[in-house]
KOLMAR-616104 format. One record per residue (C-alpha): x, y, z; residue number from 0. Coordinates in nm, 3 decimals. Layout:
! KOLMAR-616104
X_Y_Z_NUM
...
//
This chain:
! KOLMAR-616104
16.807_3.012_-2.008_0
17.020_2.789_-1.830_1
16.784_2.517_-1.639_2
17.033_2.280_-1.465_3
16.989_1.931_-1.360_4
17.190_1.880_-1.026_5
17.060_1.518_-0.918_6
16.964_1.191_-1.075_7
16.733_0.973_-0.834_8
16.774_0.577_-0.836_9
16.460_0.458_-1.004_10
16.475_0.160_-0.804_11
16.404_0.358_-0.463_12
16.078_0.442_-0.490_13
16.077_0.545_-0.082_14
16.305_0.876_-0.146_15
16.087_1.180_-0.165_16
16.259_1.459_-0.400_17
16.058_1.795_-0.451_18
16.183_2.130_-0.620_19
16.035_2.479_-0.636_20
16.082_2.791_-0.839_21
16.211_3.109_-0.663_22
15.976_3.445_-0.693_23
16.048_3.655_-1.014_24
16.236_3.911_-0.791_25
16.504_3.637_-0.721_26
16.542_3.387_-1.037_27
16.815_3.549_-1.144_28
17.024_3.456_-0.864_29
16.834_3.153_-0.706_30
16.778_2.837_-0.920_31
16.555_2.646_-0.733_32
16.450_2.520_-0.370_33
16.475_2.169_-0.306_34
16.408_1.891_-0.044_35
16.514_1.551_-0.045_36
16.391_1.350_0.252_37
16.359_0.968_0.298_38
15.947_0.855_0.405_39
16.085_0.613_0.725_40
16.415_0.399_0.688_41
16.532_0.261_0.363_42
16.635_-0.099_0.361_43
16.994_-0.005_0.202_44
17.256_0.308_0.249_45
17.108_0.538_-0.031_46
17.354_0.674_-0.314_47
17.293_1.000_-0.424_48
17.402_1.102_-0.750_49
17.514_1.443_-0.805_50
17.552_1.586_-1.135_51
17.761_1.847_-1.228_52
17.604_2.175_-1.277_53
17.863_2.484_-1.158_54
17.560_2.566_-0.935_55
17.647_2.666_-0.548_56
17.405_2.511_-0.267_57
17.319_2.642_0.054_58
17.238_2.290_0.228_59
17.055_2.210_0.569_60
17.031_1.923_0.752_61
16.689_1.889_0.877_62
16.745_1.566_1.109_63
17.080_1.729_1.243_64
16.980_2.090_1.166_65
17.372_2.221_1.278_66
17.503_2.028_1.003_67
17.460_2.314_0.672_68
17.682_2.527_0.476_69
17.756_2.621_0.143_70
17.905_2.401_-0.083_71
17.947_2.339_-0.473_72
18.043_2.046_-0.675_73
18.291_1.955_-0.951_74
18.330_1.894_-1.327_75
18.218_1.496_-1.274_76
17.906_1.372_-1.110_77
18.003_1.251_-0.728_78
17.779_0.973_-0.553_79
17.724_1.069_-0.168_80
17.649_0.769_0.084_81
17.333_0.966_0.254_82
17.275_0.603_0.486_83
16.947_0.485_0.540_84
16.712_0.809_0.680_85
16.823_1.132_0.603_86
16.621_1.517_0.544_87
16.775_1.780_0.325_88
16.676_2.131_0.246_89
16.905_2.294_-0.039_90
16.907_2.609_-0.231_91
17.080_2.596_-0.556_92
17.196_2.953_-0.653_93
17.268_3.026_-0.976_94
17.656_2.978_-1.138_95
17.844_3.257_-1.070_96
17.618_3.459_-0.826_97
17.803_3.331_-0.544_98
18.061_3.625_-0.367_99
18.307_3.345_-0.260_100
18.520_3.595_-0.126_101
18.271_3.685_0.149_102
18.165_3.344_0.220_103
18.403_3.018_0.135_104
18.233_2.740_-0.107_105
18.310_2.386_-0.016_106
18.274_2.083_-0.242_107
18.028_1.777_-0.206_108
17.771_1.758_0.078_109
17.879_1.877_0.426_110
17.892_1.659_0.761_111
18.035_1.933_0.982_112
17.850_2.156_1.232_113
17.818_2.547_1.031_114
18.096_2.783_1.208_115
18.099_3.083_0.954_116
17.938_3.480_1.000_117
17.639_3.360_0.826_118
17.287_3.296_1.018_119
17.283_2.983_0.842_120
17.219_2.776_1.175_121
16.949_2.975_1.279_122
16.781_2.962_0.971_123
16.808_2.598_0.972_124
16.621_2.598_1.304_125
16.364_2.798_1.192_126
16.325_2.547_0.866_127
16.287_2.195_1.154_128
15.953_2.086_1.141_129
15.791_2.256_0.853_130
15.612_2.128_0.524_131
15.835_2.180_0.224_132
15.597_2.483_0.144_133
15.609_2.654_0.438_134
15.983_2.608_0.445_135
15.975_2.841_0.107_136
15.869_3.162_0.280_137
16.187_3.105_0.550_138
16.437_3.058_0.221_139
16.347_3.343_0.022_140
16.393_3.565_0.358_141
16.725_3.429_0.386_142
16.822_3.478_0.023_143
16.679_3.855_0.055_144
16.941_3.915_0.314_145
17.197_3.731_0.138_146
17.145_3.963_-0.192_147
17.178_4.248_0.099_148
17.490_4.187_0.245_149
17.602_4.126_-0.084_150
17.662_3.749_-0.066_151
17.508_3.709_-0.324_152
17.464_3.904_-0.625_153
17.417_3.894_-1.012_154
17.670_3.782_-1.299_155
17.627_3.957_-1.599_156
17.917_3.771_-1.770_157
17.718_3.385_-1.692_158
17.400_3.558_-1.792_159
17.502_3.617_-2.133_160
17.601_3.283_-2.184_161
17.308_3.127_-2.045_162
17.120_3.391_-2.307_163
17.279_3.240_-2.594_164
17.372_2.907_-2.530_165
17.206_2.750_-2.868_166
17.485_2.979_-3.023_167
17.789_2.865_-2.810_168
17.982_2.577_-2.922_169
18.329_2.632_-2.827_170
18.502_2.926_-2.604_171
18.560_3.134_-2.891_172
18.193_3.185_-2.896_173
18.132_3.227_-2.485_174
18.435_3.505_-2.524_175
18.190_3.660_-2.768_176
17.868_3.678_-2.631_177
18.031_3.867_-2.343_178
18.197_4.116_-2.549_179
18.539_4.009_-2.336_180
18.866_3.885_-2.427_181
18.947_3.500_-2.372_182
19.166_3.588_-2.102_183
18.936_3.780_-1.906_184
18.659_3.503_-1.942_185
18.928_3.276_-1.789_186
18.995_3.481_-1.505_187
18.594_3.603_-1.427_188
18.467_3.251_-1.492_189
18.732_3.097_-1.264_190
18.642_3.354_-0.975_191
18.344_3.326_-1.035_192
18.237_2.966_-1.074_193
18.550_2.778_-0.952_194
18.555_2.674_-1.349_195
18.748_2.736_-1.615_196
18.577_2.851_-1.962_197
18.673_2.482_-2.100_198
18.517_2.295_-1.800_199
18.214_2.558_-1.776_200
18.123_2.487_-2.108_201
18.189_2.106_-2.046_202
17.918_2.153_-1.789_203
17.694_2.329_-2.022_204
17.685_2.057_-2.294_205
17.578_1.801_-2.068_206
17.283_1.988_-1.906_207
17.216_2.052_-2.229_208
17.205_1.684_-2.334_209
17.007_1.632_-1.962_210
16.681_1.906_-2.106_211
16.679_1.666_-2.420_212
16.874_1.911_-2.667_213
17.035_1.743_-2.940_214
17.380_1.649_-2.901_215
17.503_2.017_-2.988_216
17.871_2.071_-2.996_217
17.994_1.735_-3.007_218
18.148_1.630_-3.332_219
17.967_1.276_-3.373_220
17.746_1.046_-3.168_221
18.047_0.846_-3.028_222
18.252_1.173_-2.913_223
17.880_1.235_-2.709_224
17.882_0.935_-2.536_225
18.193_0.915_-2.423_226
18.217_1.284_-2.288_227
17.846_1.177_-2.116_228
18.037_0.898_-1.953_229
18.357_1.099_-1.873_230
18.107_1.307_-1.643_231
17.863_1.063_-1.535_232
18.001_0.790_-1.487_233
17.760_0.618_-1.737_234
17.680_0.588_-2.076_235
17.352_0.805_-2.187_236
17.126_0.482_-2.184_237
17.266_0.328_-1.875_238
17.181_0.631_-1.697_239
16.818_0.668_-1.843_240
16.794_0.353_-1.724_241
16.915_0.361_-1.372_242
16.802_0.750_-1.294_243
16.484_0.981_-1.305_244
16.652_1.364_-1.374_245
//
């Protein structure tokens, strides 16, 4: 299955706490994974977060300013957000494609803006202020469970088959195929869907891929590798192993 990697932490900053947990069973196909990212008192420096492509849409809440959330998504290149000094995030990353943006607007990179949509994001933020990361869970999964209600949210059969056989895709030809659709009906589901098309999905795909230590699958040489890694990135593959924990 598809196991994205959707931030890179500076090794360097050791006093950035980053956690993730697994959904329950009843909800993996839609949610990825819950996630905090806090800072333990004020850094030194404004910290750079490094966000990594992964067609994944994120329900984020601002714990230290808890009417700052929304939904957002991210694009086809990794984006580096200023976070400043202290900061206290609470994210869910959905699954690609799961998100019904016709019922509820995706915006990209990290929001700064008070939530005004017909979601209860805000007061599900509130009830999140204050609460260890595990507690927090409980309050999430609620809120995802009456997202999957209302229909917010809901499954993608055509992105499940690709995740499914993703050792076997290596071009769009072959994601056409393992949905049993024509190219130009991948183009339009994906692009509703995901905000991608086929071409950058699978762009998207061979990275995380190369992130989960696969071998270089899909590219036609080492050299080709790197420099799509560093088209998306911003780095080369051992600059970044350097510089990042994933």
């Amino acid at each position: 299955m598809y196991d994205p990697k959707g931030n890179s932490k500076d090794k360097s900053v050791q006093a950035v706490q980053f956690v993730e947990a697994e959904p329950p069973e009843h909800l993996r196909g839609i949610v990825h994974r819950f996630l905090a990212l806090k800072t333990n008192g004020s850094l030194p420096e404004d910290y750079r977060f490094h966000a990594l492509p992964d067609a994944c849409a994120y329900l984020v809440f601002d714990q230290l300013s808890p009417t700052i959330a929304g939904a957002t998504k991210l694009r086809a290149e990794s984006e580096e957000f200023n976070l400043g000094k202290e900061f206290h995030f609470v994210n869910i990353r959905f699954m690609p494609g799961v998100w019904q943006e016709d019922r509820e607007p995706l915006r990209y990179g990290l929001l700064n803006q008070p939530y005004k949509g017909a979601l209860p994001i805000n007061d599900t933020a509130q009830k999140l202020v204050g609460c260890p990361f595990e507690k927090q869970q409980s309050t999430l999964i609620s809120f995802v469970q009456t997202l999957v209600e209302d229909n917010i949210v809901a499954p993608n059969p055509t992105t499940e088959k690709i995740f499914q056989n993703l050792d076997e895709i290596t071009s769009v030809a072959d994601m056409a195929e393992a949905t049993n659709i024509s190219a130009r009906q991948l183009q339009r589901i994906l692009k509703k869907s995901t905000g991608f098309t086929p071409h950058d999905f699978l762009k998207i795909l061979r990275l995380q891929q190369s992130l989960n230590g696969a071998d270089t699958w899909s590219y036609a040489d080492q050299s080709h590798f790197i420099h799509s890694f560093r088209k998306a990135t911003g780095y080369t593959p051992g600059k970044f192993a350097k510089k990042f924990d994933v």
